[in-house]
N, C-alpha and C positions, 0 to 999 in steps of 0.2 A: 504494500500500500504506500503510494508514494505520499509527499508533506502535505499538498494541495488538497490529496482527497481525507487525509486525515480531520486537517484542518476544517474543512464543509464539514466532518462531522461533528466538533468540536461545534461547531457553530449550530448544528441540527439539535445538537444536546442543552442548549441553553439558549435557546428557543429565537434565534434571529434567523434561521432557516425552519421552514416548514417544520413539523413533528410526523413522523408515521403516523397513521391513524390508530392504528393497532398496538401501539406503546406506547408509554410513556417515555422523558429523558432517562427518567432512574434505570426502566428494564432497558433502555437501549444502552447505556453506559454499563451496565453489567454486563450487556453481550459483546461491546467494541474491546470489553477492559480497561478501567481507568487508568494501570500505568502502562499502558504502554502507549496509549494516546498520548498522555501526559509526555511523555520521553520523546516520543515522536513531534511533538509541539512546543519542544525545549521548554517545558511548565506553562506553555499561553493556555492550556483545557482547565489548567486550576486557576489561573487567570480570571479566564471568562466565566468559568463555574461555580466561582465562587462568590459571586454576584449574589445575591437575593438574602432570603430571610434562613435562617439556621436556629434550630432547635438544641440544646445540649442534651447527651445523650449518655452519656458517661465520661470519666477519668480518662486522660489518654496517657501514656509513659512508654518513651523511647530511650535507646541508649543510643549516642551519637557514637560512629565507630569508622573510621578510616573518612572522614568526611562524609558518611552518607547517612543517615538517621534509620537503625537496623531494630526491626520486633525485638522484643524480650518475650515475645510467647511460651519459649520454652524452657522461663525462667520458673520454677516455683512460687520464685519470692514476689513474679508480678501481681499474682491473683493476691495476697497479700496487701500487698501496696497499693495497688485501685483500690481495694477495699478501705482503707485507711483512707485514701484520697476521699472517698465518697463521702465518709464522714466529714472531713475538715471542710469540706465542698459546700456541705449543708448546712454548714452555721454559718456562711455568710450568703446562703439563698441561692447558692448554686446546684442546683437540683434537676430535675425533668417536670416541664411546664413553669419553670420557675427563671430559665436563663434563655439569651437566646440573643444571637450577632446578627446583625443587617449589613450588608457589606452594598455600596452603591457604585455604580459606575464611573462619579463623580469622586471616587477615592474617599469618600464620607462615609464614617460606620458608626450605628448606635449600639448599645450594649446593653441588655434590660438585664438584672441583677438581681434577684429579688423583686423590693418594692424601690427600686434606684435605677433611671435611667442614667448611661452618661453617652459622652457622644465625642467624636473627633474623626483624627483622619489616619487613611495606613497608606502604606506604599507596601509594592512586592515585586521583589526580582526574579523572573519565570525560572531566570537558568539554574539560580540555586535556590528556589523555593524561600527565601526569606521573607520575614514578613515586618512591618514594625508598623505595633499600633502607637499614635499618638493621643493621647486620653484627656479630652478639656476638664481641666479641674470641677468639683461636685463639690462646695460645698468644702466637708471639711476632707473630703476625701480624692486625697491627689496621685493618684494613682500611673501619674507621668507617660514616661513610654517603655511598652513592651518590645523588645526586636526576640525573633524565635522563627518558627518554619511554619508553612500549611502547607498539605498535600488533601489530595485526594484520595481517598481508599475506601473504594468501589464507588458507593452512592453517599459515602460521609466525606463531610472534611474535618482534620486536624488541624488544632492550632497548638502548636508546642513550644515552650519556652524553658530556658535553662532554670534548672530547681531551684536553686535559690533565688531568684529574680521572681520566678510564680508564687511562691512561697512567701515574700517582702509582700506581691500585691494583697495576698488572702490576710496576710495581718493587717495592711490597710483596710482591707472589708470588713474586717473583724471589731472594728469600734473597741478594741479592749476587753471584750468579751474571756470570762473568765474560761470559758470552757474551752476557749479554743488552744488554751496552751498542752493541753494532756494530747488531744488529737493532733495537732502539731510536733509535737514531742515524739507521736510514734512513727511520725512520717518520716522526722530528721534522722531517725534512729535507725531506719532502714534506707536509708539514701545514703550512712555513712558504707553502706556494701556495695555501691555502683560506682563509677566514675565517667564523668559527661554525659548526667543525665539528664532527657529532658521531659517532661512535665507539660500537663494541659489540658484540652478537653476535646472530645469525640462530640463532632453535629447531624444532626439529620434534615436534611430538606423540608424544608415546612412547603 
């Protein structure tokens, strides 16, 4: 499949070309494979795709390794550690129905939080996936700028940021909240066994 025809699909998939009648973008993006479009498109499918409204869906944790951001699936200690993520996640309203990214085409993202909107702008570099959100202060909560990675995987996308940087914002969310030091504490405690890892959150297409 050469770049051209990749491309029109990329574009068929996030709707500025025509849609099948018969699928959706989700089941068609399942059948094309999102990376290898994505690679074929030097990152412009997660580009365009990641445009619209995002739902949170879970904890995401990567370990960065030779420069590429590689699964810990068949680590023990991940199912662990999302678990613990889920908790810390929850005390500052990051949940499912609870959290959820808007990305515009105008580089403007808003972020619903809980009961907290905030709102600012990102940039992303296709060829190495990076992302950096710039976050308009809230209030008392200033949450500055995030730089980390997105990728697509399959019909979700990732937003991942180095652990202790994602870690800093969830204390910011956290108002001082007493409880959030014990769940915190179990996170640090198993992050001291990885090395460049990175942290963040799994979306779903709303």
């Amino acid at each position: 499949m050469n770049r051209h025809a990749v491309i029109c699909i990329a574009l068929i998939l996030c709707g500025i070309a025509p849609r099948a009648a018969a699928q959706n973008w989700k089941n068609a993006l399942k059948d094309v494979a999102s990376n290898v479009v994505d690679k074929a498109t030097d990152g412009k499918a997660t580009e365009l795709l990641m445009v619209g409204s995002w739902s949170y869906s879970a904890p995401g944790v990567k370990l960065e390794s030779d420069n590429t951001l590689a699964d810990l699936g068949a680590s023990a200690m991940t199912g662990k550690l999302q678990g613990n993520l889920k908790t810390l996640y929850e005390l500052v309203g990051i949940r499912q129905g609870g959290c959820r990214f808007t990305f515009a085409s105008d580089k403007s993202f808003t972020a619903v939080i809980g009961e907290r909107t905030f709102r600012g702008t990102y940039e992303y570099a296709a060829s190495s996936h990076d992302v950096t959100l710039r976050f308009e202060r809230l209030a008392q909560f200033d949450l500055g700028t995030l730089t980390g990675k997105a990728y697509l995987s399959g019909t979700d996308l990732q937003l991942l940021f180095p652990a202790t940087r994602l870690l800093t914002m969830i204390e910011t969310l956290s108002e001082k909240l007493a409880s959030i030091s014990s769940a915190a504490s179990s996170v640090e405690t198993l992050l001291k066994q990885f090395e460049s890892l990175y942290l963040g959150f799994e979306f779903t297409k709303e």
